[in-house]
C-alpha positions as semicolon CSV with decimal commas, in nm:
position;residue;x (nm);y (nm);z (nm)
1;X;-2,598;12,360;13,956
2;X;-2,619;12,556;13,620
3;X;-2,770;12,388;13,317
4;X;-2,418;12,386;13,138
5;X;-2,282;12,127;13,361
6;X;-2,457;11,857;13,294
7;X;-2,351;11,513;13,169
8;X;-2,290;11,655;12,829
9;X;-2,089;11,899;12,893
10;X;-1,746;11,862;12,671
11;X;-1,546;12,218;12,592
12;X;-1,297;12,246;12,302
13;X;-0,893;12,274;12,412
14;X;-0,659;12,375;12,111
15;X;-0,390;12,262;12,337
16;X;-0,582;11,908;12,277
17;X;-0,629;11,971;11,912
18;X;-0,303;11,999;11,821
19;X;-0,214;11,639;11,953
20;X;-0,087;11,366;11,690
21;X;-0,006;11,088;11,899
22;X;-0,194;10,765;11,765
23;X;-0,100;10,628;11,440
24;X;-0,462;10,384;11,467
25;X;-0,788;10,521;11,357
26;X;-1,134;10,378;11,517
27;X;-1,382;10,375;11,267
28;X;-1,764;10,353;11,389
29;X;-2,022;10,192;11,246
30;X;-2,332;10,418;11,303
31;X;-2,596;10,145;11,262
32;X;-2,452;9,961;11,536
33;X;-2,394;10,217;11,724
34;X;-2,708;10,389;11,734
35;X;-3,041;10,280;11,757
36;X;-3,278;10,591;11,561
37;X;-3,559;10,679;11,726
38;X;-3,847;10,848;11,592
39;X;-3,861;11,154;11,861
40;X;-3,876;11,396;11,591
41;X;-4,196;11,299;11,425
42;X;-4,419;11,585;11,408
43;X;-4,152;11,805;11,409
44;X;-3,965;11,998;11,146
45;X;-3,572;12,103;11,105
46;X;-3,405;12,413;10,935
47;X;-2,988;12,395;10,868
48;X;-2,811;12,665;10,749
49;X;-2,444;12,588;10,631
50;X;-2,209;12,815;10,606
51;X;-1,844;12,756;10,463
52;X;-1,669;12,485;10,227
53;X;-1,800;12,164;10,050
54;X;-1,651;11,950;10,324
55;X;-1,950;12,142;10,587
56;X;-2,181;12,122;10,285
57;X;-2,132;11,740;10,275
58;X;-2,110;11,758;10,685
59;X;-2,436;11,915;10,634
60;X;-2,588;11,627;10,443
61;X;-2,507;11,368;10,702
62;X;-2,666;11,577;10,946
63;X;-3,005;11,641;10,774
64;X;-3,002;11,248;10,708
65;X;-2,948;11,171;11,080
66;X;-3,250;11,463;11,132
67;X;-3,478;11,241;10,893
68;X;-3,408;10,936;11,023
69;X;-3,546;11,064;11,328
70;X;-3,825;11,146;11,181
71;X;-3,778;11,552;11,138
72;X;-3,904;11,687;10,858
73;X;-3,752;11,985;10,668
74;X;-3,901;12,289;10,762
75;X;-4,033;12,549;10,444
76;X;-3,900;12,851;10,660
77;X;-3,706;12,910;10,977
78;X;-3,971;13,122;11,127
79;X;-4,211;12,802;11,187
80;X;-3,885;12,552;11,235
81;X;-3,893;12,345;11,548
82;X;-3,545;12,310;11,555
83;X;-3,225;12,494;11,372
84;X;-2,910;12,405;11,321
85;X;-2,618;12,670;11,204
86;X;-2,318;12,418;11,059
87;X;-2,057;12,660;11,079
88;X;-1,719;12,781;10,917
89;X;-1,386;12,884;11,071
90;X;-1,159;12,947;10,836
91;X;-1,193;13,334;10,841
92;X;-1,290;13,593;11,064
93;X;-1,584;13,740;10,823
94;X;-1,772;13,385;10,867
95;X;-1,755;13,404;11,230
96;X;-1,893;13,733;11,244
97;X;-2,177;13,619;11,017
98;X;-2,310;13,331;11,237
99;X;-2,339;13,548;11,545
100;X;-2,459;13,777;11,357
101;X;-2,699;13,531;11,215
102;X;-2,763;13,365;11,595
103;X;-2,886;13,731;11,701
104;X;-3,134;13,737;11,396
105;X;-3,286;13,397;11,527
106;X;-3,311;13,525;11,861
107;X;-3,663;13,626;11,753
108;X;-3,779;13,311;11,723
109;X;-3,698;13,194;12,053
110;X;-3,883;13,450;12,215
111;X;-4,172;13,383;11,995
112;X;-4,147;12,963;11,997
113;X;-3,931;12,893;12,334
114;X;-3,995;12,539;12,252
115;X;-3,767;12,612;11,950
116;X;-3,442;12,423;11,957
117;X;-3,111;12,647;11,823
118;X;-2,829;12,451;11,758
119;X;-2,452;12,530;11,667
120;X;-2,205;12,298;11,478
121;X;-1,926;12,240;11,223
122;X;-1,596;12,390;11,273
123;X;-1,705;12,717;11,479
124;X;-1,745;12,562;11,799
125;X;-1,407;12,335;11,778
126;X;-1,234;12,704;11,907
127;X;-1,221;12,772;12,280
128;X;-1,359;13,136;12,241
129;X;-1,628;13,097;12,023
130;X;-1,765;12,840;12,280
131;X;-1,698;13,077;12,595
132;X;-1,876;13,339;12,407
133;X;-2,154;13,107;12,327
134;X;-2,189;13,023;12,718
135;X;-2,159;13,366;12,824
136;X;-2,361;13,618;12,552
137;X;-2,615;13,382;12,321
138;X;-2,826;13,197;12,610
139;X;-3,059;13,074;12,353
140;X;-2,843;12,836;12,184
141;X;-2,947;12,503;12,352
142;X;-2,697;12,270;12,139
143;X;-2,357;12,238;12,053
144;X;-2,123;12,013;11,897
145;X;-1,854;11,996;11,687
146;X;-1,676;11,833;11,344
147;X;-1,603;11,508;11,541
148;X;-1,926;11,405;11,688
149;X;-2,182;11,430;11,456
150;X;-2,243;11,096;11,463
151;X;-2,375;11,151;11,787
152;X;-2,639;11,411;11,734
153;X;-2,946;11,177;11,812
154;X;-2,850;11,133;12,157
155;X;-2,807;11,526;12,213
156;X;-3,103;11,592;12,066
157;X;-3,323;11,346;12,308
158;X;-3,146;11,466;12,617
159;X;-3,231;11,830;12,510
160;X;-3,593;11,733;12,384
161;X;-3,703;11,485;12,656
162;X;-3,488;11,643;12,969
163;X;-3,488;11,992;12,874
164;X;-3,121;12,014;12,923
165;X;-2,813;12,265;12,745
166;X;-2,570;11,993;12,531
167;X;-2,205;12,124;12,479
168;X;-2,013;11,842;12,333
169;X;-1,695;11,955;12,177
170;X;-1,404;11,685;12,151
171;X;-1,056;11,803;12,064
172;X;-0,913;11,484;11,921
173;X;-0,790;11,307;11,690
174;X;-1,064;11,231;11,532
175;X;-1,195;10,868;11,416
176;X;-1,407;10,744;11,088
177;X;-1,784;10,689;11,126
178;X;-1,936;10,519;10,823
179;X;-2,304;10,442;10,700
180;X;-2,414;10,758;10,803
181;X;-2,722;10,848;10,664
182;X;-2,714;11,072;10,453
183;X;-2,991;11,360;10,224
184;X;-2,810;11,511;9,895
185;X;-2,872;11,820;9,817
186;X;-2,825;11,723;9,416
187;X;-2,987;11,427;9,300
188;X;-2,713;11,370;8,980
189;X;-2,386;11,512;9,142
190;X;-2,249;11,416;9,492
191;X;-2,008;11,452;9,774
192;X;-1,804;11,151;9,856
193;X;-1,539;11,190;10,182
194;X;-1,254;11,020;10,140
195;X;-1,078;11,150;10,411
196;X;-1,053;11,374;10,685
197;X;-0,888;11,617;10,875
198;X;-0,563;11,779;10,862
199;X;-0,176;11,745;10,939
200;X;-0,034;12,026;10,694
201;X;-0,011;12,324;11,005
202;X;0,014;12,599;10,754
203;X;0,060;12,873;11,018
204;X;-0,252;13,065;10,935
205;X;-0,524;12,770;10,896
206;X;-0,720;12,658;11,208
207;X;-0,813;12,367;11,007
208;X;-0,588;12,087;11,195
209;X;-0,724;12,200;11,464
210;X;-1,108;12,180;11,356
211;X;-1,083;11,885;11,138
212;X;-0,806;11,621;11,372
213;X;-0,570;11,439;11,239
214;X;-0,580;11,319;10,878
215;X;-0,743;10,959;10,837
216;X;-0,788;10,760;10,530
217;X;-1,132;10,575;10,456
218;X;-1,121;10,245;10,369
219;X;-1,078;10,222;9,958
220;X;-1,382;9,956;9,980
221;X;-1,572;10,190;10,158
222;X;-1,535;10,486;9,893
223;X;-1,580;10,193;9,637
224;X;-1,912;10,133;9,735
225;X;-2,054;10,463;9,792
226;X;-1,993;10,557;9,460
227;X;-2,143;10,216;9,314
228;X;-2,475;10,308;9,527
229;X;-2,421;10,619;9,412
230;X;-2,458;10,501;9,043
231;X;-2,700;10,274;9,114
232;X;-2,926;10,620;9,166
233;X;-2,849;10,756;8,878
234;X;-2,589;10,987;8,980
235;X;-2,358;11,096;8,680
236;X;-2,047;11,329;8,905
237;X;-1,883;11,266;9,245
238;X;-1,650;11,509;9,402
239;X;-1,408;11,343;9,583
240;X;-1,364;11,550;9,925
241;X;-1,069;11,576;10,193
242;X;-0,861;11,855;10,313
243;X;-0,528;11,664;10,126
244;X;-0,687;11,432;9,910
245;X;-0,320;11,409;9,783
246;X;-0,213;11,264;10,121
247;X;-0,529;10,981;10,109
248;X;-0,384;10,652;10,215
249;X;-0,075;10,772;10,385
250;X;-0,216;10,688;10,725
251;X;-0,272;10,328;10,642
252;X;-0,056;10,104;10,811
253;X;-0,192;9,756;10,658
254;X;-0,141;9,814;10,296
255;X;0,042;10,051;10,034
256;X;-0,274;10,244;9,870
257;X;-0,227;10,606;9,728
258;X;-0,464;10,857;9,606
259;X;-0,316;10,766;9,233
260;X;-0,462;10,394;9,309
261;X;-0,796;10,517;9,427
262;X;-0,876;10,703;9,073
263;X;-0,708;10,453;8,912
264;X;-1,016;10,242;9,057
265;X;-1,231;10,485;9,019
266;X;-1,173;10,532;8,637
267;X;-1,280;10,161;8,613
268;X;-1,670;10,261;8,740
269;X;-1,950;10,293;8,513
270;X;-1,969;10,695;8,668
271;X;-1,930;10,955;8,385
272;X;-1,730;11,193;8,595
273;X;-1,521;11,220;8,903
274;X;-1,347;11,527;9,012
275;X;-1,169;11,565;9,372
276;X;-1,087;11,864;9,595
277;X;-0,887;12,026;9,744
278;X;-0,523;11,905;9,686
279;X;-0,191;12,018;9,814
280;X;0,108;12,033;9,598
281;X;0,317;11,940;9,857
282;X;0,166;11,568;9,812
283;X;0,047;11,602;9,454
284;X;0,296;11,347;9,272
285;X;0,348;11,304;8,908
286;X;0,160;10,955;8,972
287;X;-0,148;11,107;8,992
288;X;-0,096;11,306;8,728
289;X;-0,021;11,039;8,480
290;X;-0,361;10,862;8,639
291;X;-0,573;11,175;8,530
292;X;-0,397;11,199;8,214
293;X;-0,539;10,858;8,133
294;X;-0,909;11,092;8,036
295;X;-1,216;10,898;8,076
296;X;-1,396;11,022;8,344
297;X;-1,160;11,175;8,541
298;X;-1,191;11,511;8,462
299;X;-0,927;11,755;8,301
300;X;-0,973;12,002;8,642
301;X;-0,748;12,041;8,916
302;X;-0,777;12,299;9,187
303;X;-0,382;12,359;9,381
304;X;-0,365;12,592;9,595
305;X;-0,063;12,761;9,579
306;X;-0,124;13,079;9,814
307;X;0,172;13,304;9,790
308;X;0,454;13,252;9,500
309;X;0,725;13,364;9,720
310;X;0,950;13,143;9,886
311;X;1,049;13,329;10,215
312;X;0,626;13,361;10,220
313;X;0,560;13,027;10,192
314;X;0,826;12,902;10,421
315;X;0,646;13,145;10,690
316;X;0,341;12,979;10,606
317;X;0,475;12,644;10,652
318;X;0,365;12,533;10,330
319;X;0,665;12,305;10,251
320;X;0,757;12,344;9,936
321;X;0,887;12,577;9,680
322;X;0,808;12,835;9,412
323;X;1,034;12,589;9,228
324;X;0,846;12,272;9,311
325;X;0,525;12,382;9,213
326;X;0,625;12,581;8,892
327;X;0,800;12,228;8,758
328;X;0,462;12,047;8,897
329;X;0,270;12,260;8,717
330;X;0,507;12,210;8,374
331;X;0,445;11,887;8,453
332;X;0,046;11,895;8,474
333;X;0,036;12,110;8,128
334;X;0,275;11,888;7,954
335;X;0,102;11,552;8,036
336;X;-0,302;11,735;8,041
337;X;-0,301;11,936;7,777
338;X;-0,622;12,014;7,782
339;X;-0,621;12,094;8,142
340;X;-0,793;12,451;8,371
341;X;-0,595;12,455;8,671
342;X;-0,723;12,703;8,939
343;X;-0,549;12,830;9,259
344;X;-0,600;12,968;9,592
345;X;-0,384;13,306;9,728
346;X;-0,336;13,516;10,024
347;X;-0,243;13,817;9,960
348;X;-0,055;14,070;10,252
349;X;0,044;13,762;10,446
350;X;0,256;13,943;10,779
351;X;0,609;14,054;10,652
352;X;0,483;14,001;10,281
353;X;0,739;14,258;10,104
354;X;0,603;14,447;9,772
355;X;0,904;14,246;9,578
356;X;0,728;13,943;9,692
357;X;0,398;14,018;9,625
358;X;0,544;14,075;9,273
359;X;0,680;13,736;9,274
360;X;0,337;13,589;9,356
361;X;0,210;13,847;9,077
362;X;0,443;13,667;8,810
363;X;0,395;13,298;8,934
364;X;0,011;13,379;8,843
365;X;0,127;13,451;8,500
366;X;0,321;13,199;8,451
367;X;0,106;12,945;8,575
368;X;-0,184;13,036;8,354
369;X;-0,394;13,019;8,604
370;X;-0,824;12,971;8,485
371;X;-0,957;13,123;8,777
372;X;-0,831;13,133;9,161
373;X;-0,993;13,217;9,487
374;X;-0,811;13,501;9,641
375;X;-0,814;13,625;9,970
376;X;-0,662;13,946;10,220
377;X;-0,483;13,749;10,506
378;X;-0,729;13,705;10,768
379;X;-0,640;13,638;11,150
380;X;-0,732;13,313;11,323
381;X;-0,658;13,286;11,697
382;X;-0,469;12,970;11,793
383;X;-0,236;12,947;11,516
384;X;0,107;13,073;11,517
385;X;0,046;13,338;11,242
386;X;-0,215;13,518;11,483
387;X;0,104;13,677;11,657
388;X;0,320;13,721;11,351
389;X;0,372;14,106;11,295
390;X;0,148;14,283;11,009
391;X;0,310;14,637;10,918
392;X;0,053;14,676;10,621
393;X;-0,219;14,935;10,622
394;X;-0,549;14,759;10,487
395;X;-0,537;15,023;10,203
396;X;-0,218;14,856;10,077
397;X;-0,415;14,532;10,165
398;X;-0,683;14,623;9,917
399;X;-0,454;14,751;9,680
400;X;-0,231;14,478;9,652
401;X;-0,588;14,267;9,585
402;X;-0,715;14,468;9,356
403;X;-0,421;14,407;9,171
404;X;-0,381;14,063;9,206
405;X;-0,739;13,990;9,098
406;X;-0,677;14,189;8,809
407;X;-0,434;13,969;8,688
408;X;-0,634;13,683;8,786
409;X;-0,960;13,805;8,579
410;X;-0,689;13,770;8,293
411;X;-0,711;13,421;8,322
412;X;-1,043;13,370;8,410
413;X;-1,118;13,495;8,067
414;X;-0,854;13,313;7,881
415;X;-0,969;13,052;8,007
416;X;-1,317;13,099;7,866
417;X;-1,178;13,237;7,543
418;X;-0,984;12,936;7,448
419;X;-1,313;12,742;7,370
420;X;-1,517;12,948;7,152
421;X;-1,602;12,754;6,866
422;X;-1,557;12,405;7,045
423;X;-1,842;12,128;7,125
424;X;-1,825;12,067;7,502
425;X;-1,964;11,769;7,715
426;X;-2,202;11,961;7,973
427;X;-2,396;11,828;8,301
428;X;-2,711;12,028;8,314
429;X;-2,761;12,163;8,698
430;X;-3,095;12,371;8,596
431;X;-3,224;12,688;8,449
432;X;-3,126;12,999;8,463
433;X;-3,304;13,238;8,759
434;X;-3,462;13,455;8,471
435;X;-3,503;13,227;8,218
436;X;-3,604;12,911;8,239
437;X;-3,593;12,841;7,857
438;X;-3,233;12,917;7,992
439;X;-3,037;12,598;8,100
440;X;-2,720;12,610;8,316
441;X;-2,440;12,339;8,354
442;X;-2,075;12,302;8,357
443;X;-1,825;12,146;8,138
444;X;-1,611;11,833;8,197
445;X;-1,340;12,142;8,246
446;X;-1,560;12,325;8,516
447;X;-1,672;12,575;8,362
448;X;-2,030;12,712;8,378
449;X;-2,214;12,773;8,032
450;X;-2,585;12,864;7,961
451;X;-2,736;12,802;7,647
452;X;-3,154;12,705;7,553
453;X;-3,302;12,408;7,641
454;X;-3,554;12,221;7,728
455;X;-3,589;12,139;8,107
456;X;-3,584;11,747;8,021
457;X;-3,206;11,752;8,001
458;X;-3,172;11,826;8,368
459;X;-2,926;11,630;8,506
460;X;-2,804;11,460;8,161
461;X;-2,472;11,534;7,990
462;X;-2,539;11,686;7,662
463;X;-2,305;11,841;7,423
464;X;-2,306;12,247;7,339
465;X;-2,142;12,446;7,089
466;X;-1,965;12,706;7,267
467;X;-2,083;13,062;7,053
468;X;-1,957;13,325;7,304
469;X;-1,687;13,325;7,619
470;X;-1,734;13,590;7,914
471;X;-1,494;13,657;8,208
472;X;-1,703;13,460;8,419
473;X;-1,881;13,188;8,204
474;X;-1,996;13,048;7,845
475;X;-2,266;13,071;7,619
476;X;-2,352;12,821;7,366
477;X;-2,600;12,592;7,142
478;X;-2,762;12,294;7,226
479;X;-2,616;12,009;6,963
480;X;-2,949;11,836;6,859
């Protein structure tokens, strides 16, 4: 019998993934449900992430599960006993980059075939990438995918101690696994789930599919991460879900909103908390009269909008208006004043007319937009918009881009501009690559300034003088 068909041996099924049947979510507590053991001592771990901040923060739970079994980080990949590519779906280009990446490694199998090479994250939760993983890259040894992370020490002992292939992929729901170890990449800003998953369907996101259904944590839970999470000293959390906007409406026990989490969160001793990525489908005026409030909730919010176009969006399934969102954003100026909003947009979405790229073109404007991620639309198998008809040439693609971003770098720098002469509130990340008399940071606003100081004030808020804006960031002086 082949190695593949073993006990652990679990392929992905979109036709699976798309299921939203239960309306109960099992949470899991990790410490009771696994036992750690220490197989990894002596051994060391390399993980390369590749995608958003919800893999990033997948990412950290993984490399504390890997240290609680006693791996330790490796200083290169070459002389890694065991490496782990936490992976990204969301557009073709990252695909092509971890099998691109997986034939680079191949090197290092030949050279340590004890070495363990592991894929993970959202990659793997799509039928082809695992068939192509079975068929063309025999040197991966492990795979799993967004929903069983939880369960990596268990893969990792049958593939140590019985030499065995693990692919685990479940196409579910999806459940909620808390106290899960966990190793931050910063030591004053963090991650903080508060959800997961997806029920939104745009047409040309494989994210539902990836990521399950959505499913609330428990407030407490959240709570009480972020009050360890002060008790270390951290100064910024980043709230994390897919919706964040939609937190809560899963619960069936209790009436709890997104609005009433950072309504308790503005009552913690934390000096900032932020929150991505929201949809304005779900983004009520409640919450914006909660952020409003100031304190620490910071005067940021990133809403995708993605096309300002109304026959675009319905084709995107976005479910709502140019309308909606332009009196949403009134709304967010009017109460915020001092607000940045930021956006994400696809341009050359199939059947995307030049009439309604201009729409999109003048929404930007209007919208004032401080920055926005903007993208060419990019094929993903699986979801309806993978058939839909694209009569565009990919030099009107570019074109239409090039444009956009153009309008975009507009606002970027407006953005900037606006406080030149001001005294910000900045977190200090670290110095500068070239300098480091040089420290960088980013204001309560998001926006990254450099200015001289001394490398004590790492990871303190301290407040700048803003001297010059740039397109892309600030300059400033250090208030004494």
């Amino acid at each position: 019998m082949s190695k593949d068909y073993n006990k652990y041996f679990i392929k992905p099924s979109i036709k699976d993934a798309r299921k939203r049947i239960n309306n109960d979510t099992q949470t899991i507590d990790f410490n009771e449900y696994f036992n750690i053991k220490g197989f990894g001592e002596g051994k060391t771990y390399a993980l390369e992430t590749f995608g958003c901040q919800g893999n990033e923060a997948d990412s950290e739970t993984i490399s504390g599960i890997l240290e609680s079994l006693k791996f330790k980080k490796s200083d290169s990949l070459e002389h890694a006993d065991l490496i782990l590519l936490n992976t990204c779906a969301i557009r073709e280009n990252a695909e092509n980059r971890v099998f691109g990446e997986l034939g680079r490694l191949k090197k290092y199998k030949r050279n340590n075939p004890d070495l363990i090479l592991g894929v993970c994250g959202c990659m793997p939760q799509e039928e082809k990438v695992v068939e192509k993983i079975m068929k063309h890259v025999p040197q991966v040894d492990l795979v799993f995918g967004t929903h069983n992370i939880y369960k990596l020490p268990e893969y990792l002992e049958t593939v140590i101690l019985s030499k065995e292939r693990v692919i685990e992929v479940y196409s579910e729901e999806g459940s909620i696994v808390e106290n899960l170890p966990k190793i931050r990449e910063n030591a004053r800003k963090a991650w903080v789930n508060i959800m997961f998953g997806c029920d939104e369907f745009c047409t040309y996101c494989i994210v539902p599919y990836t990521r399950g259904k959505e499913r609330s944590r428990d407030p407490k839970a959240i709570i009480d991460e972020v009050n360890e999470l002060i008790a270390e000293g951290y100064q910024e959390v980043t709230l994390l879900g897919q919706n964040v906007n939609s937190y809560g409406r899963d619960f069936i026990d209790r009436s709890y909103s997104f609005a009433n989490l950072l309504e308790d969160l503005s009552k913690l001793p934390i000096p900032r908390v932020r929150f991505t990525t929201s949809h304005p489908k779900d983004f009520d005026f409640k919450t914006v009269d909660v952020i409003a409030k100031g304190g620490n909730l910071m005067p940021y919010i990133h809403l995708p909008v993605q096309s300002g176009s109304n026959e675009v969006l319905k084709r995107m399934n976005r479910k709502y208006t140019r309308e909606s969102y332009l009196e949403l954003i009134h709304y967010i100026y009017e109460s915020i004043p001092s607000v940045s909003i930021t956006t994400d947009i696809i341009v050359a979405f199939p059947g995307e007319t030049e009439a309604q790229f201009e729409e999109t073109l003048d929404l930007v404007r209007q919208c004032h937009f401080e920055g926005a991620y903007t993208f060419i639309f990019s094929k993903r198998e699986g979801t309806p918009a993978y058939h839909y008809e694209d009569l565009l040439t990919f030099e009107e693609k570019k074109s239409r881009l090039h444009k956009l971003n153009k309008v975009v770098n507009e606002g970027f720098y407006g953005g900037t501009k606006r406080f030149e002469g001001k005294i910000v509130d900045v977190l200090v990340d670290g110095v500068s690559k070239n300098n480091d008399k040089v420290l960088a940071g980013y204001t309560e606003n998001n926006k990254l300034i450099n200015f001289t100081g001394d490398q004590s004030l790492i990871g303190k808020i301290v407040k700048v003088k803003v001297t010059e804006a740039m397109t892309w960031f600030l300059r400033g002086e250090l208030i004494e």
